[in-house]
N, C-alpha and C positions, 0 to 999 in steps of 0.2 A: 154405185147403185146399191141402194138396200140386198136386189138377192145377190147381190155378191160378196158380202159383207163373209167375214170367218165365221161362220155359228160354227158351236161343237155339235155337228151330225154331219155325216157322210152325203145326204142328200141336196142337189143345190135347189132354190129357189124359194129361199124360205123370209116370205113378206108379213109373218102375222106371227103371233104367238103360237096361233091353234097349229101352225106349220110344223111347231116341235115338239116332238113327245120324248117323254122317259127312256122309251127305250129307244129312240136312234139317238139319245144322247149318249145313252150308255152304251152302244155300239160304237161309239165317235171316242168317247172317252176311255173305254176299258179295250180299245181295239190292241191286237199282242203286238202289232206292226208299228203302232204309230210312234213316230221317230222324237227319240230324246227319251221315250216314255217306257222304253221295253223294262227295266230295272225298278219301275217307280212302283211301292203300293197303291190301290187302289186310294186310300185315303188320300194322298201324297197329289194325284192325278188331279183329284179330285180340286185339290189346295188350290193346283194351277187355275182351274175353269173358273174357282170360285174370285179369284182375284184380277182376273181377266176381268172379269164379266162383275165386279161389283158396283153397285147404281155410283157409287161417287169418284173415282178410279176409270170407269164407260164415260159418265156423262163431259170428264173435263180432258180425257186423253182421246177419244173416238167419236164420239155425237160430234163435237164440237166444228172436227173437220168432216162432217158429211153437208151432201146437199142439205140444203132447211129443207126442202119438200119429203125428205126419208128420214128426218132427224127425227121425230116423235114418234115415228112407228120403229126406230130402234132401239130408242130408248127402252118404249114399251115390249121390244122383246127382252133386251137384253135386262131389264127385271126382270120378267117372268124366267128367265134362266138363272139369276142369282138367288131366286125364290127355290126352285127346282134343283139346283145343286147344294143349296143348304140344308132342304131338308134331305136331299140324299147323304149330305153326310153325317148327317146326325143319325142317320140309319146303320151307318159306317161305323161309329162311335159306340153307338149300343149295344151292335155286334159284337165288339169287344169286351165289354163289361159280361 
């Protein structure tokens, strides 16, 4: 089922885009606990979410095996988070400079 899908936010039940915002991603993603992650830069974390969740990478490893009836509204989430984690890390990037 769609809300049980792995979004990066701590909150479950998330069926839309509008479900996810910046910052419970970034609470999801920059969390000090979450496992494998403790040692990773922020950028680094980042790399993960962004390759998870990229539209071509989603659409043929994840959508594929979902119901058809939650396929299109995961799709369109899981854009709007490759949208969302891109420009986060270009934020990441600037920082640096």
């Amino acid at each position: 089922m769609l809300c049980e899908m792995p979004w990066p936010i701590l909150q479950q039940g998330c069926t839309s885009p509008n479900d996810i915002s910046r910052r419970s991603m970034e609470e999801f993603i920059f969390h000090p606990l979450r496992p494998g992650m403790e040692l990773k830069l922020r950028k680094d974390r980042l790399k993960v979410e962004i390759l998870r969740f990229h539209p071509d990478k989603f659409n043929s490893n994840i959508a594929r095996k979902l119901r058809e009836c939650d396929r299109e509204r995961a799709i369109e989430i899981a854009g709007a988070l490759a949208r969302m984690l891109t420009h986060m890390m270009a934020e990441e990037i600037k920082k640096e400079t």
